[in-house]
Each structure stands twice: as structure tokens, then as C-alpha cells.
C-alpha positions in Angstrom: 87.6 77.7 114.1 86.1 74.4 112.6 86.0 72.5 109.1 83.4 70.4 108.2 84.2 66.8 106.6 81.6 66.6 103.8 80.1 63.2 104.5 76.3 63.9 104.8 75.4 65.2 101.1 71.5 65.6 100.3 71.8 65.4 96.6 74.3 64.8 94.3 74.9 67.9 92.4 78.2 68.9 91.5 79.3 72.1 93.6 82.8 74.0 94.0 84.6 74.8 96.9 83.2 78.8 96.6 79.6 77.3 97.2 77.9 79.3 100.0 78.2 78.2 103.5 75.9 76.2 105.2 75.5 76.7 109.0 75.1 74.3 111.9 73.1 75.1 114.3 75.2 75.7 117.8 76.5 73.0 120.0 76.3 72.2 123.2 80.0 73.5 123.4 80.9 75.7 120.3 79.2 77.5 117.2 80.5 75.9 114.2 80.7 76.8 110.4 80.6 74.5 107.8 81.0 74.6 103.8 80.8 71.2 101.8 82.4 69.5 98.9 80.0 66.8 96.7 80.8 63.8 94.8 78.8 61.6 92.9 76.6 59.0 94.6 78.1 54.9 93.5 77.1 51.7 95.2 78.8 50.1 98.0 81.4 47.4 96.0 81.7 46.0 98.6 78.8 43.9 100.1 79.9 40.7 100.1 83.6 38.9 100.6 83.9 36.0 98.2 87.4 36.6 97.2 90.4 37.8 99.5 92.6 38.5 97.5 90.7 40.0 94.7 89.3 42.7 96.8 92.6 43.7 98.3 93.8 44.1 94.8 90.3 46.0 94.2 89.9 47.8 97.7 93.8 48.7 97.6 95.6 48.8 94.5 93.2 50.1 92.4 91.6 52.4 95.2 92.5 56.0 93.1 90.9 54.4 89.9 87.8 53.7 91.4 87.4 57.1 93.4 89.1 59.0 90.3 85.6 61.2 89.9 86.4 62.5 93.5 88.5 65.4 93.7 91.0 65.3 96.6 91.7 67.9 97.9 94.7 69.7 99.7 96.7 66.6 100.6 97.1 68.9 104.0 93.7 68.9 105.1 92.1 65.9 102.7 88.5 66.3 103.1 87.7 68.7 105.3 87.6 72.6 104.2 88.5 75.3 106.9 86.4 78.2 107.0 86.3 81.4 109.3 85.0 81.2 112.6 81.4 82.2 113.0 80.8 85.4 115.5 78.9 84.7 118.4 77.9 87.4 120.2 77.3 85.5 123.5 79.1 82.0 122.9 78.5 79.8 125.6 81.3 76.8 125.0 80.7 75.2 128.4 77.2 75.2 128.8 76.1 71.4 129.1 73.5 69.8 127.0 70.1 69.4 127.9 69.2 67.3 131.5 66.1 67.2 131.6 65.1 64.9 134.3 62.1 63.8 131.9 62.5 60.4 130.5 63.4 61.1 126.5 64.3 58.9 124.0 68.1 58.4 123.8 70.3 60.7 121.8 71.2 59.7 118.9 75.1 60.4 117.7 75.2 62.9 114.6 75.9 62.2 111.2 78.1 65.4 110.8 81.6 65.4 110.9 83.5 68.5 112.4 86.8 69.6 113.7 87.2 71.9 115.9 90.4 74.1 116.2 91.4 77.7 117.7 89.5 77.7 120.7 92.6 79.7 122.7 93.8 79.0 126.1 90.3 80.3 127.7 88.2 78.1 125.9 90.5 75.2 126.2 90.3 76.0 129.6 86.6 75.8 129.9 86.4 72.5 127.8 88.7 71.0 130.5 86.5 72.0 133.6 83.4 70.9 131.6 85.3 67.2 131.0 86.7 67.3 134.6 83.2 68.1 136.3 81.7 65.3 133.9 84.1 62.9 134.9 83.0 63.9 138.8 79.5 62.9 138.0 80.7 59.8 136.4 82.8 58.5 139.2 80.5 59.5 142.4 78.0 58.0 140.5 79.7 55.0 140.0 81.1 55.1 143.6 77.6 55.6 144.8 76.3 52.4 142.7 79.0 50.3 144.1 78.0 51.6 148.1 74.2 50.8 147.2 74.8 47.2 146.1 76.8 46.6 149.2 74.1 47.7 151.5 71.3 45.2 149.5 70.5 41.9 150.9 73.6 39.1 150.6 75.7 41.8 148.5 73.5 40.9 145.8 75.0 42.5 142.3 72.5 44.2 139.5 75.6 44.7 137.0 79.2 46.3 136.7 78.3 49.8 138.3 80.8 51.7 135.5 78.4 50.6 132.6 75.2 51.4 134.9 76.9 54.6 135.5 77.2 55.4 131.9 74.0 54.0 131.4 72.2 56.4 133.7 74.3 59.4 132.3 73.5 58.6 128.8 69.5 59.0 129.9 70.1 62.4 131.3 71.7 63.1 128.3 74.9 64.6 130.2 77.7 62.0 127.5 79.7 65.3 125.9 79.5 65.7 122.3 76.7 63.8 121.0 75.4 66.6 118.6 78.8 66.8 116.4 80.7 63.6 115.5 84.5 65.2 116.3 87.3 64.7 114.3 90.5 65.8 115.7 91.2 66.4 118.9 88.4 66.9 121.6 88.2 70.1 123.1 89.3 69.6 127.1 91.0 66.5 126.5 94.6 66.2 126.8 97.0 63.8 125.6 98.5 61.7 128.4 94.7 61.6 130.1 94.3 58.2 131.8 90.9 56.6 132.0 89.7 53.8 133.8 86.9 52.0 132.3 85.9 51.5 128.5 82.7 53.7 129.1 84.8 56.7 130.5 85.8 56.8 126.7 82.4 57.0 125.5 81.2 59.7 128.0 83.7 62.0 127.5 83.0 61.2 123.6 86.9 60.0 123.2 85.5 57.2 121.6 82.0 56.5 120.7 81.9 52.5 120.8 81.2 50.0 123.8 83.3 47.1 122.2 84.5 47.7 118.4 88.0 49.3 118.7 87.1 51.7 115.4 84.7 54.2 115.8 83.2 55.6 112.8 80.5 57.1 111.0 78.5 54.7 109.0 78.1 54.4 105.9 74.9 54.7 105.7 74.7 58.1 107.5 75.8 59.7 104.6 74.8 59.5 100.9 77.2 58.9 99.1 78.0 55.9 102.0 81.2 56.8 102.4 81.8 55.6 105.9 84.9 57.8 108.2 86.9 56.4 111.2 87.7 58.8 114.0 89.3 57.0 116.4 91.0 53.3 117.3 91.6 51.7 120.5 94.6 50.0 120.6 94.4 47.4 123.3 96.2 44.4 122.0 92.7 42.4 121.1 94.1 41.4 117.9 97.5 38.8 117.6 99.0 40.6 114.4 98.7 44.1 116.1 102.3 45.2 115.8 102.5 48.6 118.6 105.8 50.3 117.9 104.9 53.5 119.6 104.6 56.0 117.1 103.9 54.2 114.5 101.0 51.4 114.4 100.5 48.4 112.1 96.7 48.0 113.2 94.5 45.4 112.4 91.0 45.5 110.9 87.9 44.3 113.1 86.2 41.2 112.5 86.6 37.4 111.4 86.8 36.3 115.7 85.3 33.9 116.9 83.8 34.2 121.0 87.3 33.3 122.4 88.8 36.3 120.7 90.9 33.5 117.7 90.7 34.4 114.3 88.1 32.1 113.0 88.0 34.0 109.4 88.8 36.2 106.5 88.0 39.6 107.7 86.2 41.8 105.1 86.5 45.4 104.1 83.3 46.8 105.3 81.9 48.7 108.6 85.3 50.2 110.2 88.1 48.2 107.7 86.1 50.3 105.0 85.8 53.5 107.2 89.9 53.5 108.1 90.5 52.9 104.5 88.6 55.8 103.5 89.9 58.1 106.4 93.1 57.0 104.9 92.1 58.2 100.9 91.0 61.3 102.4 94.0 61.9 104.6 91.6 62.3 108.0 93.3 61.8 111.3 92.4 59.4 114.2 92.6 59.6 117.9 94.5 56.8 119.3 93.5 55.5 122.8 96.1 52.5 123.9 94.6 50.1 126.9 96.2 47.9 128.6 96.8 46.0 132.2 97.8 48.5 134.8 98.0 47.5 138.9 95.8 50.1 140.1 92.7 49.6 143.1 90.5 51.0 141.0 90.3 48.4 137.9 92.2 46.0 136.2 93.4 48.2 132.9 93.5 51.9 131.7 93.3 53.4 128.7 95.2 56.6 127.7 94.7 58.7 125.2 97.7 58.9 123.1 97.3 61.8 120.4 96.4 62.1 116.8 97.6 59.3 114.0 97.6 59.0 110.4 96.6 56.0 108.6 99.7 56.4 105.5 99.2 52.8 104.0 96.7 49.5 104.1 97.6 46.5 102.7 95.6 43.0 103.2 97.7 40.0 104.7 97.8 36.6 106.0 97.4 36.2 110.0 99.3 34.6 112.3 96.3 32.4 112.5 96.3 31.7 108.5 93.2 33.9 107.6 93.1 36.9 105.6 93.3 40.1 107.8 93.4 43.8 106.6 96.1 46.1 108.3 96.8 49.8 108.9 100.1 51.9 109.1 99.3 54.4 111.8 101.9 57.3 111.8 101.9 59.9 114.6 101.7 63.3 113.7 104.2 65.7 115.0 104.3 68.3 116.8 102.3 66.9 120.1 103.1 66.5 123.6 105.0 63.0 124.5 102.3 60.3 124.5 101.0 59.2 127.7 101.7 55.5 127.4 105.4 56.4 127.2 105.6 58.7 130.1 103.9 55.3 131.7 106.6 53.1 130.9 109.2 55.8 131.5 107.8 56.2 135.2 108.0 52.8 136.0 111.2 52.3 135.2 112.0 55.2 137.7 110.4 52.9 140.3 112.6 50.0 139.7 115.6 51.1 138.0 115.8 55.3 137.9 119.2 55.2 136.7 118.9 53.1 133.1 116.5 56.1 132.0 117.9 58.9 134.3 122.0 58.3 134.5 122.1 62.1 136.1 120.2 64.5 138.3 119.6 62.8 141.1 120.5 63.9 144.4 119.1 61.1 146.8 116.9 58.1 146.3 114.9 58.8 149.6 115.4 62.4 151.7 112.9 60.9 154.1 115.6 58.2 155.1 113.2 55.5 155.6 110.4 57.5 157.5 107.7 57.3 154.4 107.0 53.7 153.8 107.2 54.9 150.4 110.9 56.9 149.3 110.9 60.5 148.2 113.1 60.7 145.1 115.2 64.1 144.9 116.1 64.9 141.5 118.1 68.1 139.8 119.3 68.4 136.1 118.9 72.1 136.4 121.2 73.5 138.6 123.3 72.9 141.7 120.5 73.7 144.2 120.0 70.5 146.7 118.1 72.9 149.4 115.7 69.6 150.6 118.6 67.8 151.8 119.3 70.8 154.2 115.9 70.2 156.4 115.3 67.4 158.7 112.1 65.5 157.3 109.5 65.5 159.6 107.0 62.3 158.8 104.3 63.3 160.8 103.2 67.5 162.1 104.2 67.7 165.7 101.6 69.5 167.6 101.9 71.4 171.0 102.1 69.6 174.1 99.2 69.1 176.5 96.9 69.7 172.7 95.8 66.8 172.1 95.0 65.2 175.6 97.0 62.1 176.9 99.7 60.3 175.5 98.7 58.0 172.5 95.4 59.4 172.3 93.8 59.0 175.3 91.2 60.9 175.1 89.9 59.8 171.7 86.2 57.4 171.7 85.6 54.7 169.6 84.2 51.9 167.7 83.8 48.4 169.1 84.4 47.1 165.6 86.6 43.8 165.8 87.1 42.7 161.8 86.3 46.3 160.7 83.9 49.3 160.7 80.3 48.4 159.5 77.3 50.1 159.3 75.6 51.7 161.9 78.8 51.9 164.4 80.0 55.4 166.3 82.5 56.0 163.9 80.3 55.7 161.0 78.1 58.4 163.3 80.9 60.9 163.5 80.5 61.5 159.8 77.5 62.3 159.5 76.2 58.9 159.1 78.2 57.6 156.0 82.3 56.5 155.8 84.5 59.3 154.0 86.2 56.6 151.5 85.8 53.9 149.2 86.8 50.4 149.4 89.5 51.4 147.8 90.5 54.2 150.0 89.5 56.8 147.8 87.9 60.0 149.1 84.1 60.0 148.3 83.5 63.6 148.9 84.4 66.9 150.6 83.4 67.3 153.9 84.3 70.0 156.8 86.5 67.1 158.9 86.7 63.3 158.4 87.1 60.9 161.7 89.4 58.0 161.0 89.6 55.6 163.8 92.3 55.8 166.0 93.9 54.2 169.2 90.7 53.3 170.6 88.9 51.8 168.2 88.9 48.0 168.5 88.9 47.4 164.0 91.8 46.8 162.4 94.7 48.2 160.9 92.6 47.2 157.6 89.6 48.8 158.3 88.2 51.4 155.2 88.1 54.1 157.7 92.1 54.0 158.3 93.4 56.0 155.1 95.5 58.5 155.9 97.2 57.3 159.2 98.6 54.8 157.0 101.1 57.3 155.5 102.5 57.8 152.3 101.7 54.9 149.9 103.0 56.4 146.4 106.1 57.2 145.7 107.3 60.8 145.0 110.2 62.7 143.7 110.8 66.3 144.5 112.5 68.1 141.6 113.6 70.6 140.0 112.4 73.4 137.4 112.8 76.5 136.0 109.4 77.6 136.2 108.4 76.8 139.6 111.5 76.4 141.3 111.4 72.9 143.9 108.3 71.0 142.5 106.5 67.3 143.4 105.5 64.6 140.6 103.7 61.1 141.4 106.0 57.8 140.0 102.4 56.4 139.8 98.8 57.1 138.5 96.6 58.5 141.5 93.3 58.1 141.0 90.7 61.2 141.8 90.0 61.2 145.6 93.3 59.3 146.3 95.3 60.1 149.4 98.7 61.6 148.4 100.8 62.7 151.8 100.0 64.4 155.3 100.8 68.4 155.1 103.5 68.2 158.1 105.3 70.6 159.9 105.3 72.2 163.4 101.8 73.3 164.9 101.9 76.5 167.0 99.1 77.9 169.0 98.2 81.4 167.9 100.4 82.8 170.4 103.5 81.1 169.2 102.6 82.0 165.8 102.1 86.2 166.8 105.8 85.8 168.4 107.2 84.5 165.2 106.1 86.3 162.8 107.2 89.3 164.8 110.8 87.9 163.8 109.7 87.7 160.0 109.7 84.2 160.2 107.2 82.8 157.1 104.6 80.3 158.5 101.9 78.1 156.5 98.4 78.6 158.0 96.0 75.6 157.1 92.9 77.3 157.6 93.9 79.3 153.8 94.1 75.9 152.1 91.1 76.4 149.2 89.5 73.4 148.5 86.6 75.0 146.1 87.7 73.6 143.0 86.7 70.1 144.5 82.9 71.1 145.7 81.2 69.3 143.6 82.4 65.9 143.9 80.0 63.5 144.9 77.3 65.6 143.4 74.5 63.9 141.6 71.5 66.5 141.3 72.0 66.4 137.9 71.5 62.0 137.5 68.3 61.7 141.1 65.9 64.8 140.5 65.4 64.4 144.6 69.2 64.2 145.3 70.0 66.0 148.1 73.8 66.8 149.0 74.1 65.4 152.7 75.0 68.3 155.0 77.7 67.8 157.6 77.8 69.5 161.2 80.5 72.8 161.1 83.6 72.5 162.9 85.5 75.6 164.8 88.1 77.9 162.5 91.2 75.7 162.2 93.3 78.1 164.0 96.9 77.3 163.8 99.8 77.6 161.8 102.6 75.8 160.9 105.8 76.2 160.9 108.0 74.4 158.2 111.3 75.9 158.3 113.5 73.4 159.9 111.2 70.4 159.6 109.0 69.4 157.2 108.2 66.8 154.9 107.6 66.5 150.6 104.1 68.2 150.9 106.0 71.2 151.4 107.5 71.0 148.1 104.0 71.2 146.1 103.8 74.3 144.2 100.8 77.1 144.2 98.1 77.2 141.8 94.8 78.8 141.4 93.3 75.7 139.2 95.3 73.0 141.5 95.0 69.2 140.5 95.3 68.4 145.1 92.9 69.2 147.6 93.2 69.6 151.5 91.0 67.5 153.8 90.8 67.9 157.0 91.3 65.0 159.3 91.2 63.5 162.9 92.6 59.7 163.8 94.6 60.2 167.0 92.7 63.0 169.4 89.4 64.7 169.2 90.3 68.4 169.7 88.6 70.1 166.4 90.9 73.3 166.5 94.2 70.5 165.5 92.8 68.4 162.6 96.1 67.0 160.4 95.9 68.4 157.1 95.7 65.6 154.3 96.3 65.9 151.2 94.2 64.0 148.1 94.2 63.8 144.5 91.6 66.2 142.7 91.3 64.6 139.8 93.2 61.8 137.8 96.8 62.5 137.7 98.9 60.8 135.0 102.3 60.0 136.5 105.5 62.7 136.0 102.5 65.3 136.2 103.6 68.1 138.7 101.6 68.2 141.3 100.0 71.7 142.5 98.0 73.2 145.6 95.5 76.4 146.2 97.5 77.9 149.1 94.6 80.4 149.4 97.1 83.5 148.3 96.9 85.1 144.9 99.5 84.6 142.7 101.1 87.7 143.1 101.2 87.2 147.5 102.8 83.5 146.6 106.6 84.3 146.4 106.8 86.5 149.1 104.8 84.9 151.6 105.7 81.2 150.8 109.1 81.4 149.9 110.3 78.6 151.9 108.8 76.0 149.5 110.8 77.2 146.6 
């Protein structure tokens, strides 16, 4: 279902709210209805700011008198009128909007104002893999700008490669909801999402500008220039911001000088005017909080925080002794915890767990000092402390005489002394270009990665030594009543970051018949599904000649594993069909191809306390029985 905010009137002519409905033509996502309410065109009041204090008393106190020839309506809903879902006989809600590889003239945001509501768990489903695939493009393309610039002459820089990124996206017209200005939430956006770069916000349409910290439709967009705020960016830019968590006190824009000072009185126009009016007409705002967060990936995040309601304005004297205007931003109820606080809550848990946690927890590190990282074990549902019981194994233990000579003997490599470069063997194993990052993220999916190992010459720092460093996050193992043992992150993993080896004991095929002839439950790599992630580092859609590099095939994994007496926190991860972890096949310490190590990586951006989950390659109805022994 949608409502329609009437903001974009043709002519000013008194209507009711039984006036026929007016449709909108189909989105790129949804098919919405819309029904307007008009008001009586009046000039702007407000074009110049001679007087502080005279227009708060005008813009403020005497705000119903001067908008007393609008009817209000339902304090509820404000301005924007429900109506019944339109029936489309083939909706398409994830179809993507137009890519034409054609240069075009950019798209312009609209001028309409919608909400979108009752899409039910399927459609909210296909909004998220729509958001999650767009993010993919984002990222490898941004990945793929940062590995171009280092391969030009002196490392010479064109520009930040997140803003080219957007940049380039916005010409192949693949930002999400450009053809309907959302109010609300956004369809396959979650509260708690983290992003990491301002841009990310505008792509996914979270918030439509580059800089300003209100976004809004403009007055002059509509006829009766009546200008609407949809969302804020909280990011402490302003001194008399006041953040109390649910509730705001939010400066206006304006009135700084180039150092970011109040130089001035701020004045109620452009998005002051726009959150005053959202306020009149009870509309909602997203709220997206940024601020500094250690991560490799950039300096800040911004997380998207729910819907707030702007309950009062008032105009005030800075800190710096100019006039400023300010918002009460109330959260509404009834959504999930914000993601800022599960933030703060989860790295307290890294420093001092039992301030915000004074029961539950079983151990502060089952791995006893074999992770470089500890493995939290936590409980506060029942007695059940079954991890404690197993001896944890750091690393899988393969069958003798496997892997060749002790310590690797048998494994080639690079000559590389302060780390690999281009053109060396172990660049040649893959396929002619390094699995990660500089910042040790996966790049994409390929059938096996080569790490260096024992006899390669680079160092322990080299970008092609990832997961041979071990565990680098810290983890807690827990428990729940809906999936029994379960794994969270204490910290934010980035999409294509390395999460924990897979570990138990490899048996041959033989060893593997004889136990499962006793009924013993074993773990069989070569089911690990890793479709979900097959598009990343995709960019058909951005270079019409893209081609996806192809990658020699490797032999059938064929072993299992064994995990009931040793294993390690991977074992603990539970099933799921739409899993946010992939596996990655990997070799660093022998070159046989039948006994890669089984690596696990981050499939998208995972907030921290978010459960971690992994496609066994079982349905859900062959998990419990056959993997029993991880819950």
C-alpha cells in the first residue's frame, strides 16, 4: 500500500478528500496509488532574514494562524492520505531501472512524495536483494577504481574512488529510487544498516544529498512551495546538536563559515523551512547518525537509525552567539533497537562485557588463547554450556603424508622480498590478479585462492597473506531459542571480510565411508553453497565490454570433516538458505587441490550482535538431522 503527500498541486482549486484518484505511473520497484488534498497557493514569507527574532515569533508562534486556510488532517497520518493498493497483474518490485549503456542526460529526482507500506515479507525480501546486489556493484566498483589508480604511473590519483563510483552509477542510472521521492521507510533497508561512505546514502536513496544533512523536496517543486524534509544526517557538524538517542535537538543548516564555525544567523528557508513544515504536517524523517568508527575500510560510518518525528521548533541563541533554529526529533515506537546503540553496546562487550552483561556468560575465550582474537561464550537461556565440552581445534588437521613434507615442502613460490607485486608467480596462480584488497577484503569469488605460504620470500605483511593470519574479530558463541548455539561479530565486518577458517578433522573418503557406517555425522566442504555471493565483482552493468575474468577449474573437493571432538567457533554458525557468510576455498601451506582449507568471509555488511549464518548446502528440512552436532 502507498499514500501520497500532496505537494505537487497543478492548480489551486479546492477539492475534498473523496476526489477521484490520480495514478502514478509504476516504479522501478512498486505500483503506487495516489489521491491528493489542495490548498491555496500564498507567497513564500520568507525570502529574506532581516529580523531574528521577529521571524521566530512569525515562523513559530504564529505558524497555525498563518496556515489556518489549510486543513490538517488526521493528526495520525498529517498530510498524506492512504489509499488501497492498486492490482497489478504482473508486479515486478525488483526489476531495476533503466541501464542503458547510452550516455543520457542525468535523472532527475521527482517532485512526488510517496510512502510505501505493506509490501509483506516477499516483497521486503526482494527490496533487500535488490539493495544488497546494488551495494555489490557499488563496492567492486569502487574496489576496482582503487586497483586501477594503483596500477597508473607514480600512483597518480584522479579523485576519491567512492564519489567516482557513485558518479559512474548515477550515469547508468542504476541509484534506487529516483522516480518517487520516499517518505518513510525505504523498502529493503533495515534499521541498524551500516554504510561506509556519504554516497552509499545517496545510491541506495537513504538520503538524497552529497553534503546538506536535510534532504528535502524544494519548494519550488511544488505549487504551493511548500517545501518537505525526509531525512537528516546526524553527524555532529553542528556545536548546539544535542544527540540523546531517541530523542534529537537538531540544528538547522546554514550560517557556517568554510571551517565549519557559526559565522551567522541561520534563516528559515531551504531545509529549516522544509523540517518546519514536515513538522506542521506531522511527516516523519529517516535519521542516519555518522560518526568516527576504526574500521580499514574508511574513517566513519553512517547507520541508519529509524523513523523520527519532529514534535517542536523553536529559534535560539548558539553556542557561538548567532541565531540558530532547532528541532525536537522524537523516535517513534515500535521499531527495532537503533543501530548506533547496538554499536556502542558491542563495544563495551569488547572492553568491559560485564558493566552491560552482569550474567550469561560462560567463558571469556573457549579457544584458551589459540585465536589471536577470544571467542566469548555466552548463555542467558538455559543451562546448556555444550562448547566447553570440545577441545578447540585452531586450525583443520589434515591426513598425514596429504599435504607433502613437513612445513610445506612441496609448496612454489614468489621471490617477493617487501611484498607481492605485479606480475610475480603468485599473482599468476590467480588467474593473473590478487584475491583481496589492500585492506584484506575479498574482491570476488573464485573456484580456489593461492595465499603465499612457507616458500614465498614476502612478508608476513604481504596483501596476499589473509586468512593464514587467523581470526582477527572477536566472536561470541551464544545462545538462542530459535537456533539453538549461534555466532555474532563484537565488530562491524565489512562485505568480503575474512571471518574464521572452517576447522575440524579432514578424512580421506575412505575414513569418511568407515564413519559414517557407525552413524557418526560429518561436515562435507564440497556442499558449502556460495551462489548467493556470484555476483560480486560484477560490473556488466557500469563497462558495456566488461567481461567477468574466468578462472582455471579445480578437482571436486572431496573430503569431509569431522567435528565431533574438535573443532573450532565456525562450527557454531547456524544454517540458512539466504546466508549473510560465504565459503572460499583456499591454499597457503601445500599445493594438493583435493585439501583446500575452507575460509570463511563476510557476504555482505554485517552490523555487530548480528547472528551470523551459513548455506550448508542441505535444505532446511535435512539440517537438524544431518548437522546436529552444531546445535
Amino acid at each position: 500500500m502507498t499514500s501520497h503527500i500532496p505537494m505537487v498541486i497543478p492548480k489551486p482549486e479546492p477539492v475534498t478528500d473523496s476526489s477521484p484518484q490520480t495514478p502514478i505511473p509504476p516504479s522501478s520497484f512498486f505500483n503506487f496509488n495516489t489521491t491528493t488534498t489542495q490548498s491555496p497557493l500564498e507567497p513564500n514569507l520568507y525570502t529574506e532574514f532581516t529580523n531574528v527574532a521577529e521571524t521566530f515569533r512569525s515562523a513559530f508562534a504564529q505558524r497555525l494562524k498563518r496556515h489556518e486556510d489549510v486543513t490538517v488532517l488526521d493528526s495520525l497520518t498529517g498530510a498524506i492520505v492512504p489509499v488501497p493498493e492498486e492490482q497489478d497483474p504482473d508486479p515486478d518490485p525488483v526489476s531495476y531501472p533503466s541501464q542503458s549503456l547510452k550516455p543520457r542526460k542525468p535523472q532527475e529526482r521527482s517532485s512526488e512524495l510517496v510512502r510505501i507500506t505493506d509490501v509483506g515479507p516477499e516483497g521486503e525480501r526482494q527490496f533487500r536483494e535488490v539493495v544488497r546486489k546494488t551495494r555489490m556493484i557499488y563496492d567492486s566498483l569502487r574496489i576496482f577504481l582503487i586497483l586501477e589508480e594503483t596500477r597508473e604511473e607514480l600512483g597518480r590519483r584522479r579523485g576519491r574512488p567512492d564519489s567516482k563510483a557513485a558518479s559512474m552509477m548515477k550515469e547508468r542510472f542504476l541509484w534506487l529510487n529516483r522516480d518517487k521521492r520516499i517518505v518513510g521507510s525505504i523498502p529493503g533497508v533495515q534499521v541498524g544498516d551500516i554504510f561506509f561512505f556519504r554516497l552509499e546514502l545517496c545510491v541506495m536513496g537513504l538520503h538524497g544529498q552529497t553534503q546538506a544533512g536535510i534532504d528535502y523536496l524544494i519548494g519550488s517543486r511544488s505549487s504551493n512551495g511548500e517545501p518537505i524534509a525526509t531525512s537528516v544526517i546526524v553527524s555532529g557538524g553542528y556545536e548546539d546538536d544535542d544527540d540523546q538517542g531517541d530523542v534529537i535537538i537538531y540544528t538547522g543548516h546554514g550560517g557556517q563559515d568554510k571551517l565549519g564555525r557559526q559565522a551567522e544567523h541561520q534563516k528559515l528557508e531551504g531545509g529549516n523551512l522544509a523540517m518546519e513544515r514536515s513538522m506542521y504536517y506531522g511527516i516523519e524523517v529517516r535519521v542516519v547518525r555518522g560518526f568516527k568508527y576504526e574500521n580499514a575500510v574508511s574513517s566513519k560510518v553512517y547507520v541508519y537509525d529509524g523513523l523520527f518525528r519532529i514534535v517542536d521548533s523553536w529559534f535560539d541563541v548558539g553556542k557561538s552567539g548567532f541565531g540558530v533554529f532547532k528541532f525536537r526529533l522524537e523516535r517513534i515506537g515500535g521499531q527495532v533497537e537503533m543501530g548506533t546503540s547496538v554499536l556502542k553496546f558491542a563495544k563495551t562487550l569488547k572492553t568491559n562485557p560485564l558493566s552491560v552483561r552482569p550474567s550469561g556468560y560462560i567463558s571469556f575465550d573457549i579457544s584458551n588463547r589459540k585465536e589471536n582474537a577470544p571467542v566469548y561464550l555466552f548463555n542467558d537461556v538455559d543451562d546448556d554450556q555444550e562448547p566447553l565440552y570440545y577441545e578447540y581445534l585452531a586450525t583443520t588437521s589434515f591426513p598425514r603424508g596429504i599435504l607433502g613434507g613437513s612445513n610445506g615442502d612441496n609448496a612454489s613460490g614468489c621471490e617477493c622480498v617487501s611484498g607481492c607485486s605485479s606480475g610475480c608467480i603468485c599473482e599468476r596462480k590467480n588467474g593473473g590478479e590478487f584475491a583481496y584488497d589492500y585492506n584484506g577484503n575479498l574482491i570476488r569469488m573464485r573456484p580456489l585462492v593461492h595465499e603465499c605460504g612457507p616458500g614465498c620470500k614476502c612478508p608476513p605483511t604481504c596483501r596476499n597473506r589473509v586468512t593464514q593470519k587467523g581470526l582477527r574479530s572477536r566472536l561470541e558463541v551464544f545462545r538462542s531459542v530459535e537456533t539453538g548455539w549461534g555466532v555474532r561479530c563484537l565488530d562491524i565486518l565489512h562485505a568480503g571480510a575474512f571471518i574464521c577458517e572452517y576447522v575440524g578433522v579432514a578424512l580421506t573418503r575412505e575414513q569418511a565411508n568407515i564413519l559414517t557406517m557407525n552413524g557418526d555425522t560429518l561436515v562435507y566442504p564440497a556442499r558449502f553453497c556460495s551462489d548467493r555471493w556470484k555476483d560480486w565483482g560484477d560490473l556488466s552493468q557500469v563497462f558495456p565490454d566488461y567481461e567477468r575474468p574466468s578462472y582455471p577449474q579445480i578437482p571436486p573437493v572431496d573430503y569431509a570433516m569431522d567435528v565431533s571432538k574438535l573443532r573450532n567457533v565456525a562450527c557454531y554458525i547456524s544454517h540458512s538458505n539466504d546466508s549473510n557468510v560465504i565459503v572460499q576455498l583456499v591454499l597457503h601451506d601445500h599445493n594438493n587441490l583435493m585439501f583446500p582449507r575452507v575460509m570463511l568471509f563476510a557476504a555482505e555488511n554485517i552490523p555487530p550482535m548480528t547472528e551470523l549464518s551459513l548455506d550448508y548446502g542441505v535444505s532446511d528440512d535435512e539440517w537438524s538431522p544431518k548437522l546436529a552436532i552444531c546445535n
